[in-house]
SEKE-51100 format. One line per field, with one value per residue (C-alpha): residue number from 1; chain; z, y, x. Coordinates in pm, 1 decimal, decimal comma, always signed. Layout:
REM residues N
nr <- (NUM / ...);
kette <- (A / ...);
z <- (Z / ...);
y <- (Y / ...);
x <- (X / ...);
***
This chain:
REM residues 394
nr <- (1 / 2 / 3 / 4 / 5 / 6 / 7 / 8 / 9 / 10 / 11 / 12 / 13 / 14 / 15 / 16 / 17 / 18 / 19 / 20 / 21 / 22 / 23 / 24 / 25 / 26 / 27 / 28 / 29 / 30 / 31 / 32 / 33 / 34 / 35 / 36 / 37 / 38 / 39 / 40 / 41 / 42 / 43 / 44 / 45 / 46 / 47 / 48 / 49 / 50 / 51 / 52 / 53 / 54 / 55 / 56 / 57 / 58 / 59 / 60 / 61 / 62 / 63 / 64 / 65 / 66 / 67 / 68 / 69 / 70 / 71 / 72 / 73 / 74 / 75 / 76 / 77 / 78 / 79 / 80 / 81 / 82 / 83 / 84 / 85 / 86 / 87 / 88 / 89 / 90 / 91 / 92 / 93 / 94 / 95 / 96 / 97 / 98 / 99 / 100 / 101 / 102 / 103 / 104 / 105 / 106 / 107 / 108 / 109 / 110 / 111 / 112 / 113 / 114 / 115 / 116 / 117 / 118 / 119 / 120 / 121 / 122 / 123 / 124 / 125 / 126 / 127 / 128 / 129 / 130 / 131 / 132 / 133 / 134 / 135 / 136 / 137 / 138 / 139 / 140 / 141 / 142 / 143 / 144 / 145 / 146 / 147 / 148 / 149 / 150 / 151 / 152 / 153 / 154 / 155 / 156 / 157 / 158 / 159 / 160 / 161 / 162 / 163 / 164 / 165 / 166 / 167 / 168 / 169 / 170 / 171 / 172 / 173 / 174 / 175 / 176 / 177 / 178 / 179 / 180 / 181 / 182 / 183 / 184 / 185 / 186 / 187 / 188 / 189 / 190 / 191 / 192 / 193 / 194 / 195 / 196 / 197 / 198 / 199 / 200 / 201 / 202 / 203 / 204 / 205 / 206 / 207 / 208 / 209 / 210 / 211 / 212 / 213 / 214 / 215 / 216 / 217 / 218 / 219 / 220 / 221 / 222 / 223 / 224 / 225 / 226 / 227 / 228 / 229 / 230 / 231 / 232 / 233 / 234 / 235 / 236 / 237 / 238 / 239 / 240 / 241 / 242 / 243 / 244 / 245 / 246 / 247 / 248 / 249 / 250 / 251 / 252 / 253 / 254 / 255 / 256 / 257 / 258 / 259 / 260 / 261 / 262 / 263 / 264 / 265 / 266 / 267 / 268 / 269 / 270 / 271 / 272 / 273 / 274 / 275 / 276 / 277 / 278 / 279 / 280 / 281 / 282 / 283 / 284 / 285 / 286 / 287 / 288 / 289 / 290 / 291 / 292 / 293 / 294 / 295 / 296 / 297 / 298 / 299 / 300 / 301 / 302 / 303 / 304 / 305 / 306 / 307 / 308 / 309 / 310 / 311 / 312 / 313 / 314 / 315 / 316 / 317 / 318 / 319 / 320 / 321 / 322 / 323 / 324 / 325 / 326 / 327 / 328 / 329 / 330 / 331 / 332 / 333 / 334 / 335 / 336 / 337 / 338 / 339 / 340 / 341 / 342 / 343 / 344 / 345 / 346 / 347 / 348 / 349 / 350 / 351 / 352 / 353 / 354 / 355 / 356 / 357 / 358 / 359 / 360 / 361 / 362 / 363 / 364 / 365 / 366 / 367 / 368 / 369 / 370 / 371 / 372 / 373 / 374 / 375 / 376 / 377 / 378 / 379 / 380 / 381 / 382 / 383 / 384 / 385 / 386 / 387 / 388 / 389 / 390 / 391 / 392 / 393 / 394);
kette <- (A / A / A / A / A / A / A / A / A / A / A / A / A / A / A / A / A / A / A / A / A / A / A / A / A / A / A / A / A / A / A / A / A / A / A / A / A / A / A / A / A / A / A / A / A / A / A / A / A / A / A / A / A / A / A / A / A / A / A / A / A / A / A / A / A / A / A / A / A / A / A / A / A / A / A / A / A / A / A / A / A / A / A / A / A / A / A / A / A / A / A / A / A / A / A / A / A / A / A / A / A / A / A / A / A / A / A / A / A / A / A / A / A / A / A / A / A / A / A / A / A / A / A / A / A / A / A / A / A / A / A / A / A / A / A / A / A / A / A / A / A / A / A / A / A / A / A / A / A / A / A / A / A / A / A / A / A / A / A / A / A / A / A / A / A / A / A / A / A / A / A / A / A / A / A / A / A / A / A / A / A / A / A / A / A / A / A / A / A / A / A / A / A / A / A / A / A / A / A / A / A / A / A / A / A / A / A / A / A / A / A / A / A / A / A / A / A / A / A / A / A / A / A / A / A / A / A / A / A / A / A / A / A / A / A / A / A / A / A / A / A / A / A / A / A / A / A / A / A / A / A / A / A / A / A / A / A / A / A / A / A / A / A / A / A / A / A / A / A / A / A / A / A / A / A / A / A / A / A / A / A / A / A / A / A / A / A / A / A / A / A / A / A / A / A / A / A / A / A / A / A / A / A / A / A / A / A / A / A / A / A / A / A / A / A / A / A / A / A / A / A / A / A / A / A / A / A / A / A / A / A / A / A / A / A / A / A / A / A / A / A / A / A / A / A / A / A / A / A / A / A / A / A / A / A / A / A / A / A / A / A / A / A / A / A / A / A / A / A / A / A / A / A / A / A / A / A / A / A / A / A / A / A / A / A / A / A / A / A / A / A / A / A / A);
z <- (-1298,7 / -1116,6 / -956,2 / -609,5 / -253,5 / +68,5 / +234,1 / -62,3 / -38,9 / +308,8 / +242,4 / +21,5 / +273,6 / +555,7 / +347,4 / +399,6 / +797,6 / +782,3 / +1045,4 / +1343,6 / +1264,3 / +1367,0 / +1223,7 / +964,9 / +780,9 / +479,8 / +531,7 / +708,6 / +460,3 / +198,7 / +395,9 / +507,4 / +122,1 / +50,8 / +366,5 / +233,1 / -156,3 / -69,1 / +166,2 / +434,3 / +833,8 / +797,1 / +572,6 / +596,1 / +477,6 / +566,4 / +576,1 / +637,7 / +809,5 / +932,7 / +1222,6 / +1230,6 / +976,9 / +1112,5 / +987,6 / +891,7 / +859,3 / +982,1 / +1016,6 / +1212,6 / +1471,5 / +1739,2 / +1730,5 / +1530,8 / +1412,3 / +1421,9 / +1410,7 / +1056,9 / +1063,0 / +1128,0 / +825,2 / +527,8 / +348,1 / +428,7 / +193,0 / -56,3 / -78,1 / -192,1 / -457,3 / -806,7 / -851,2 / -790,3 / -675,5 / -532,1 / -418,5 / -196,2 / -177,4 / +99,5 / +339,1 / +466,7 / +133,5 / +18,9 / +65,8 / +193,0 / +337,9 / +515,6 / +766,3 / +840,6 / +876,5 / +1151,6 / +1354,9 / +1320,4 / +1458,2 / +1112,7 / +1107,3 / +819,1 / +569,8 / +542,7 / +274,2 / +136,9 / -93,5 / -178,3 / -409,9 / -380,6 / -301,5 / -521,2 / -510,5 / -877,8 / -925,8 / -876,1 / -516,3 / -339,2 / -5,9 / +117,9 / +23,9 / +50,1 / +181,3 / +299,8 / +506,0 / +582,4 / +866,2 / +597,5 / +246,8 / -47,4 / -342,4 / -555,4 / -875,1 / -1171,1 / -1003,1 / -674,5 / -810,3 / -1015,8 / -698,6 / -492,8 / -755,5 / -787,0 / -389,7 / -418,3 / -624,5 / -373,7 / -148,9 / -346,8 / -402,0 / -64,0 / +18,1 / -313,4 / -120,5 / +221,2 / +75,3 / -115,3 / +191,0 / +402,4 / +113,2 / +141,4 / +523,5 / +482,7 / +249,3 / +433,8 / +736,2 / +516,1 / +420,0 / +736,0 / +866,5 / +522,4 / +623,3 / +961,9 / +856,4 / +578,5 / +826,5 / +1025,3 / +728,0 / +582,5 / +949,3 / +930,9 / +586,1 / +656,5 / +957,1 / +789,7 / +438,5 / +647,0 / +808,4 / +526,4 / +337,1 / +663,3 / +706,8 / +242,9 / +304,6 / +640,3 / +490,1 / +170,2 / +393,4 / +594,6 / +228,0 / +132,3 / +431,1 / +381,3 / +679,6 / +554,5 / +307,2 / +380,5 / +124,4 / +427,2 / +583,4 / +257,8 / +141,4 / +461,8 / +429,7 / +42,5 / +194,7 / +409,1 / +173,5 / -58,4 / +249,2 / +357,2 / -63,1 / -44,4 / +287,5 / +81,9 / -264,9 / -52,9 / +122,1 / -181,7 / -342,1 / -15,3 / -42,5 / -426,1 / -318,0 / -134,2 / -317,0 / -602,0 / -330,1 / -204,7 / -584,7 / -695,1 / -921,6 / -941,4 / -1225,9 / -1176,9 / -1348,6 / -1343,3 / -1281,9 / -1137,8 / -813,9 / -801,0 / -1136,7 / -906,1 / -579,6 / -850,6 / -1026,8 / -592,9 / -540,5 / -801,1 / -647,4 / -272,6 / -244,1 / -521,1 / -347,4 / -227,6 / +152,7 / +247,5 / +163,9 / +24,0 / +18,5 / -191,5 / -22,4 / -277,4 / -609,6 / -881,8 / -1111,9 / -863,5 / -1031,3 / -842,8 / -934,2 / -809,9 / -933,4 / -1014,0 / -953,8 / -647,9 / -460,2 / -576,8 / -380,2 / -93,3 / -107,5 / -167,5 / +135,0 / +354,5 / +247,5 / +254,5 / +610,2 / +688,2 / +554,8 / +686,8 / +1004,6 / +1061,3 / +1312,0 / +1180,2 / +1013,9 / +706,5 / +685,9 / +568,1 / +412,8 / +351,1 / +154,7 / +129,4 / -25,8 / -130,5 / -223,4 / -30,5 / -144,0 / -469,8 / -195,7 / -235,5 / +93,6 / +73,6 / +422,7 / +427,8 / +759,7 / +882,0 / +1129,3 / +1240,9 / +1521,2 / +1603,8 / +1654,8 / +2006,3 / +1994,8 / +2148,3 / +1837,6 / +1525,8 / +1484,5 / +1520,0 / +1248,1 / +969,2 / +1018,1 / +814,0 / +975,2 / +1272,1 / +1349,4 / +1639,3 / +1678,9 / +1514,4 / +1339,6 / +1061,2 / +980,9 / +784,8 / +1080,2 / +972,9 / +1123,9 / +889,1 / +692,6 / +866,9 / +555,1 / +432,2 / +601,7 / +585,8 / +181,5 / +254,0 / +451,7 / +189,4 / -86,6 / +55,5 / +120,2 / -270,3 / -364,4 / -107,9 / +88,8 / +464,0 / +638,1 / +956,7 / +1162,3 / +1407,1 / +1571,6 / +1880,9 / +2001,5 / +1846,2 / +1705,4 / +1401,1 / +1198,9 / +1017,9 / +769,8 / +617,1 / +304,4 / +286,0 / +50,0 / +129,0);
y <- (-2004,0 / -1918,7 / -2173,6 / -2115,6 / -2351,4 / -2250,7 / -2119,8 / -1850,2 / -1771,6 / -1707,0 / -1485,9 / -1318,2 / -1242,3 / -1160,3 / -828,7 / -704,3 / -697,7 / -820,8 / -1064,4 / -895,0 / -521,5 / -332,0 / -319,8 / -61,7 / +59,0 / +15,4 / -344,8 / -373,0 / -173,3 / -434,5 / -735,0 / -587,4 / -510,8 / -882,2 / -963,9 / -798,9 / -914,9 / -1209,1 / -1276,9 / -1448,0 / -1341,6 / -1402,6 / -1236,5 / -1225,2 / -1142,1 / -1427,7 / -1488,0 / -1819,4 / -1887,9 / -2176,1 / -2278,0 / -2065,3 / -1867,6 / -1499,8 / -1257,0 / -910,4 / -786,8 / -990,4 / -989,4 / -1243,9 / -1319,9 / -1218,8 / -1383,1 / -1332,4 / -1690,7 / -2012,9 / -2329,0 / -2397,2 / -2756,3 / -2577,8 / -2337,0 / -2361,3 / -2078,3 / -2260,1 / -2535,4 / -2310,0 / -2167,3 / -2500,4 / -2548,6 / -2452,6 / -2238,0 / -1879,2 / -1856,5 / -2137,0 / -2168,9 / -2500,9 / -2489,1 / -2771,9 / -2762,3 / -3154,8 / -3291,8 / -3187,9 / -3477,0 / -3173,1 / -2904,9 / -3162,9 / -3262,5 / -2925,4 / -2807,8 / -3110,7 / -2891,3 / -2602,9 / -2732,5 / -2824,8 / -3114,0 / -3106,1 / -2760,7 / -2505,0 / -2286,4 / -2141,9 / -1939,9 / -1724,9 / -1564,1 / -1557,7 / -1279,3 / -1196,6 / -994,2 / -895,2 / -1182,5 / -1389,1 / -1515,4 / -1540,0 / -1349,2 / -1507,9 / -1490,6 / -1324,0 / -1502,3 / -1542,4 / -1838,4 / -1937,8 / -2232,6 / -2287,6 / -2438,4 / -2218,3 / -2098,6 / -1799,1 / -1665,8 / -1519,4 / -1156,4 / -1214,9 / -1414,7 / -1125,0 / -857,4 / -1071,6 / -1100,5 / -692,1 / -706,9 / -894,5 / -665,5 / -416,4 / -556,7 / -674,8 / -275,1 / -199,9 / -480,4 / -368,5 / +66,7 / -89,1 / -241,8 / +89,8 / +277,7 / +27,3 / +106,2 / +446,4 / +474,9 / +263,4 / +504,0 / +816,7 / +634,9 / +555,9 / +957,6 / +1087,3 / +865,4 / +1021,5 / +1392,9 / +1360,7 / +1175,9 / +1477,3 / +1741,0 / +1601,5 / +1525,8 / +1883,1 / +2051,9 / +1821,9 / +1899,7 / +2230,3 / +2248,4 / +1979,2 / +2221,4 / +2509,7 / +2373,2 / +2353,1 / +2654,5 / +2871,6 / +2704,1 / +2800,2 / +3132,9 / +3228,2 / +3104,8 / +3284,0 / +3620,9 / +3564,9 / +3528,8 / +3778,8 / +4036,8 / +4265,5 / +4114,9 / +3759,6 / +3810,6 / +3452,4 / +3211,9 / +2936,2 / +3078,8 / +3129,8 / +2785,3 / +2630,3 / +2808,5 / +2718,4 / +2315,2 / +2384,0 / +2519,3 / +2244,4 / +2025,4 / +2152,2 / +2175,3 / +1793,1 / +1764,6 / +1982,2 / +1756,5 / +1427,5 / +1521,1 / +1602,9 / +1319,6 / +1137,4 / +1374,7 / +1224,4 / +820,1 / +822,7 / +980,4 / +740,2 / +437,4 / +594,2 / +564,1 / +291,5 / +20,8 / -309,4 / -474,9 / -811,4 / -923,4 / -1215,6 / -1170,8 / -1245,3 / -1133,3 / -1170,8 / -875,1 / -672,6 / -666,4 / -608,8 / -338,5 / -186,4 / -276,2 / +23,9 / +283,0 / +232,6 / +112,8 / +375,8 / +400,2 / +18,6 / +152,6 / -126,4 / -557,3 / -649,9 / -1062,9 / -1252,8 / -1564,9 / -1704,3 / -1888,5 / -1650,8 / -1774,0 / -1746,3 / -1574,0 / -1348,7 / -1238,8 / -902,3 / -524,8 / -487,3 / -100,2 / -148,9 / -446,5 / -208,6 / +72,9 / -133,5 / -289,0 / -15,1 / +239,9 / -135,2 / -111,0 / +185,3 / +237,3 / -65,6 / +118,3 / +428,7 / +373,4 / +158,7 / +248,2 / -26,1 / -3,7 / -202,7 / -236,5 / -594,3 / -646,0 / -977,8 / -1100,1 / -1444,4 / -1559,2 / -1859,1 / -1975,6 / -2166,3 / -2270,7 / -2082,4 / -1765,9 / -1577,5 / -1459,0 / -1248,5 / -1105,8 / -837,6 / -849,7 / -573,8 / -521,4 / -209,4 / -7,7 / -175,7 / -64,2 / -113,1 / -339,7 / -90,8 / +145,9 / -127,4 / -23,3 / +354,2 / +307,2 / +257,1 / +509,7 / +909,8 / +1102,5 / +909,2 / +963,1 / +779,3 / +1100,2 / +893,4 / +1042,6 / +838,8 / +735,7 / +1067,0 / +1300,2 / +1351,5 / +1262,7 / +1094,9 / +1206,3 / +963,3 / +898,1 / +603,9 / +263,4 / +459,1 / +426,9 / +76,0 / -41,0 / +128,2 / -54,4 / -392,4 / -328,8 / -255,5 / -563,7 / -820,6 / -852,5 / -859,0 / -681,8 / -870,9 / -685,2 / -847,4 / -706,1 / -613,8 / -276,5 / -272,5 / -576,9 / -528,5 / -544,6 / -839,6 / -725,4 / -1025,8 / -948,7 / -1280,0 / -1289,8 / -1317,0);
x <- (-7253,0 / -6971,1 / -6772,2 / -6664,3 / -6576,8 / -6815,2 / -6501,0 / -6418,1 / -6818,7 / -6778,5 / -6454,3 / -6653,3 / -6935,6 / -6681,5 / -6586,3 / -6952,9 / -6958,3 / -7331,8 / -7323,3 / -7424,8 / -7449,4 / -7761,7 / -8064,5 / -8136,5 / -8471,8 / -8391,5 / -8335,6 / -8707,7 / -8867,9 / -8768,4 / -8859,6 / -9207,5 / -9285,0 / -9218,0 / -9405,4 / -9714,7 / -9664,4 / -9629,3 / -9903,9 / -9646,5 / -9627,7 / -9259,2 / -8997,4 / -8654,1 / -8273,0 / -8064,0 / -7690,2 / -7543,1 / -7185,2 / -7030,5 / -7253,9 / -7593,3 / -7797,0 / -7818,0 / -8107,7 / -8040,2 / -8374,4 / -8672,6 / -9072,8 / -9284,9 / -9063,8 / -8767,7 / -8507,0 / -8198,9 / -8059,0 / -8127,2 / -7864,7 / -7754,5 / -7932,0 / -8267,5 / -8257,1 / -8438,5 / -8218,6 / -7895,3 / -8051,1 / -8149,5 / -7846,8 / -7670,2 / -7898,2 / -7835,1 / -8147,6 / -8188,4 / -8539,7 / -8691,0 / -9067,6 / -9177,7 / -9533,4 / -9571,1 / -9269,1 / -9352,8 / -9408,6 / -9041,7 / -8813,6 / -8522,2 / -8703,1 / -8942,0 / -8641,8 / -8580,2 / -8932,1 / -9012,5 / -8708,4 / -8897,6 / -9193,4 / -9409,3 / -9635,0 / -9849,3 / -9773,2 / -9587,4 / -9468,3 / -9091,9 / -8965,4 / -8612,2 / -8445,1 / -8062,0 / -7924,4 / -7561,9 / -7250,3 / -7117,8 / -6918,0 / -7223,8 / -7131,3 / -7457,8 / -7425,5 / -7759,2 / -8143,1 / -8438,9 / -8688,5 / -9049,2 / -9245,2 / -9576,7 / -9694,1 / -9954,8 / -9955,3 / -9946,5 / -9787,2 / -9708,1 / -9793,1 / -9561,5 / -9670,2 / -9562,0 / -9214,8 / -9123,6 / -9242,5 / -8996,1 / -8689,5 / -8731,9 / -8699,9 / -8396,0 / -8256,6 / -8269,8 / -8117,8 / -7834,0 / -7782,8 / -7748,5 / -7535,5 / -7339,5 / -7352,8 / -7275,4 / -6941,5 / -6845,9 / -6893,8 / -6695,0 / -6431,4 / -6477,0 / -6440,3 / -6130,4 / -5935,0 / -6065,2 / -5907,2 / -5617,8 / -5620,5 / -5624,5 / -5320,7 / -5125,8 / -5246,6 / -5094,7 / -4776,0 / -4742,7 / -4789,8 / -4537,3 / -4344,8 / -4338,2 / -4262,1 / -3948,1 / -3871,7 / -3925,5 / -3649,9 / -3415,7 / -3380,6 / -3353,5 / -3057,7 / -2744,2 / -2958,5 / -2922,5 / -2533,4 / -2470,8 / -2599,4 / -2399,7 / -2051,2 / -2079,8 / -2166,2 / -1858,4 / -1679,5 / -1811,7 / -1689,6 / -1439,3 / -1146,1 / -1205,0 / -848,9 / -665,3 / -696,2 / -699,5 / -1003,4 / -1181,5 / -1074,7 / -1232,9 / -1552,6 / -1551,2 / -1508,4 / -1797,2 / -2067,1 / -2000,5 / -2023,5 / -2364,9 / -2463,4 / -2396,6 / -2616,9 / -2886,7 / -2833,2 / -2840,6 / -3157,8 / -3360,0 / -3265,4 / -3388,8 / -3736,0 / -3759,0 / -3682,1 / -3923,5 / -4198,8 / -4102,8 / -4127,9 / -4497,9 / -4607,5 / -4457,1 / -4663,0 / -4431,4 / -4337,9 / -4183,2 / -3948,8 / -3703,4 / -3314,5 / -2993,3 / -2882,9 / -2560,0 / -2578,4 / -2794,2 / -2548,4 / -2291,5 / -2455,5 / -2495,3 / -2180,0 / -2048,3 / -2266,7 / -2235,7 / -1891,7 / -1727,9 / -1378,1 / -1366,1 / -1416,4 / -1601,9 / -1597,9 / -1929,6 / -1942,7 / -2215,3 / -2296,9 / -2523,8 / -2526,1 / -2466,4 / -2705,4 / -2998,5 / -3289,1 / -3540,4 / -3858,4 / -3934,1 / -3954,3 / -3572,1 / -3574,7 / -3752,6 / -3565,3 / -3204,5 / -3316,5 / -3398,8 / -3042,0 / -2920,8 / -3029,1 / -2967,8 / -2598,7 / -2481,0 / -2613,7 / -2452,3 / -2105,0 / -2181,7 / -2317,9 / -1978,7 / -1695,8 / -1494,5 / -1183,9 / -1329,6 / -1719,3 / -1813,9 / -2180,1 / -2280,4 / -2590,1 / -2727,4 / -3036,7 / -3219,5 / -3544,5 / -3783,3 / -4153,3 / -4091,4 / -4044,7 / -3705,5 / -3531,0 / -3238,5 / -3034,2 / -2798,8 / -2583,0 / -2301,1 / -2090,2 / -2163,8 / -2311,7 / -2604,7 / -2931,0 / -3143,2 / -3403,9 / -3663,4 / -3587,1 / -3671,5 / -4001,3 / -3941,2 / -3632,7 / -3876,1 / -4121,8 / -4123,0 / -3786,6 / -3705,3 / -3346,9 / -3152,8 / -2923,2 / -2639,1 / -2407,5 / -2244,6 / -1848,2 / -1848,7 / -1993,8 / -2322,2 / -2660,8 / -2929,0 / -3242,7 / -3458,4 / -3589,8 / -3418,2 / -3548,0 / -3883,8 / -3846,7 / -3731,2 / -4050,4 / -4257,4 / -4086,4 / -4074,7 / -4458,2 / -4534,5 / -4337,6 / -4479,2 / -4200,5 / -4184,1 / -3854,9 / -3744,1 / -3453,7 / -3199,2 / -2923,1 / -2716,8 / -2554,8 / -2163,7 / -2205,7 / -2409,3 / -2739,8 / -2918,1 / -3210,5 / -3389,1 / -3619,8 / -3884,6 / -4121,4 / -4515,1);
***
């Protein structure tokens, strides 16, 4: 038997959206069937919360729930049996209490089978009642486990469809962020391709003799070739970051920052400061948790009017969670735009230390990392003053 609390049974319910849906045939069908096998003028398909049991299909009566302390299935339910069959309500020591709230005297009759998810979580029971005495035979058991059955199949097709309405929810969000994201794509490549194939025409024309003016042009198309290389790479980072499975791993930050630290800040341009022990381990997807530092950083540097960019980091670990921050004093972003920053090819029209404007693709890569490696992204920061991003771990 699998062992489970109330609470994780109720969890486990919750993912269903049973309680209080509409009524649906199928449901009747089954619990008229057991109605009529079983002789009883009341059927029904109970789940149980907290407070009340609630009926999803019903025969015999109108209502829809009762209190918790007035059902018979709530008891059942905490019993270690899968069917159970009380042939005289008011002679059961239980059942007897809760039949006398009901409004038995003398009889009465009960009987359920439980009704389970895969895991063998029962999600409620299947049930049928009589205000007189009786009992069943092996026929009418088995006729009433087959029922059961049924209805643990639709409960198990209602939860696939709920799964399959939430990806084709989650699908049509991705089509419309692609479609926007190839239109931008689209215009963004077109740009330093349009800018490559314009300079090497003017090269290329016959009054274009000084070695100045052809130098300059040369500068430029490998200027806009760089825009063109740096935006595909972009394109690829974040197709990587939208397929991404993480492997954690343990390891040292202060190798990581180091091992940044060579790629972002090549020619020394900027001061990057670890404010953290250097033998503090994190667990996390290595590959993933660099790229995140390291599209952080080097917008930090190059979206920096200062003389000298600084980038600090500190971390620590609380709770067994890690929480690393990586603060610059740069431009600043406005408050109203830190939700915008993170989504596909939003740009704030901001062009960097070196002249040119972003991608808009690189805190969107971020947020999708930090997402696959259960970490939340928390931004702080004030116009010419600088940007705090805080990485905490779920």
């Amino acid at each position: 038997m699998t062992k489970f609390t109330e609470q994780q049974r109720l969890d486990v319910v919750d993912k269903y959206s049973l309680f209080d849906s509409e009524p649906e045939l199928e449901y009747d069908n089954i619990t008229f069937l057991a109605s009529k096998v079983c002789n009883t003028p009341i059927s029904t398909i109970t789940l149980v919360d907290e407070n009340r049991q609630w009926f999803k299909s019903k025969i015999g009566f109108e209502h829809n729930e009762n209190p918790k302390n007035m059902s018979f299935c709530a008891l059942s339910l905490s019993k270690n049996q899968d069917v159970i069959v009380v042939p005289n309500l008011m002679q059961d020591e239980e059942f007897s209490e809760i039949g006398k709230l009901n409004g038995l005297e003398k009889d009465g009759f009960y009987a359920s089978v439980k009704l389970y998810n895969e895991n063998k979580i029962p999600l409620g029971t299947l049930c049928v009642i009589d205000f007189e005495s009786k009992t069943l035979d092996k026929d009418q058991i088995k006729a009433l486990k087959i029922l059961g059955k049924q209805v643990e199949e639709l409960f198990k097709l209602r939860l696939k469809n709920i799964e399959l309405q939430k990806n084709f929810e989650e699908l049509s969000i991705k089509h419309q962020q692609l479609k926007k994201f190839s239109n931008t794509i689209s215009h963004d490549l077109q740009t330093p391709i349009n800018n490559i194939i314009s300079l090497i025409s003017l090269i290329n024309e016959e009054d274009v003799k000084e070695e100045t003016i052809i130098s300059e042009y040369l500068n430029l198309v490998v200027t806009s070739s760089q825009q063109l290389k740096d935006y595909v790479n972009k394109l690829l980072s974040y197709y990587t970051s939208d397929t991404l499975n993480a492997n954690k791993t343990p390891f040292r930050l202060a190798d990581l920052v180091s091992e940044i630290s060579q790629i972002v800040n090549t020619n020394n341009e900027a001061e990057i400061i670890s404010e953290f022990d250097k033998n503090l381990e994190i667990i996390s997807d290595k590959t993933a948790l660099s790229q995140i530092l390291i599209n952080i950083i080097s917008n930090g540097i190059k979206y920096n009017t200062t003389p000298k960019p600084i980038i600090k980091i500190t971390s620590n670990i609380i709770n067994h969670k890690s929480t690393i921050s990586i603060t610059d004093n740069g431009i600043g972003i406005d408050s109203k735009n830190f939700n915008a920053i993170f989504e596909n090819n939003i740009t704030l029209s901001q062009k960097d230390r070196y002249g040119n404007y972003g991608t808009g693709l690189g805190l969107s890569i971020v947020k999708n990392l930090t997402d696959k490696i259960d970490f939340d992204i928390n931004i702080a920061s004030e116009v010419g003053k600088g940007t705090t991003f805080t990485l905490v771990e779920k």
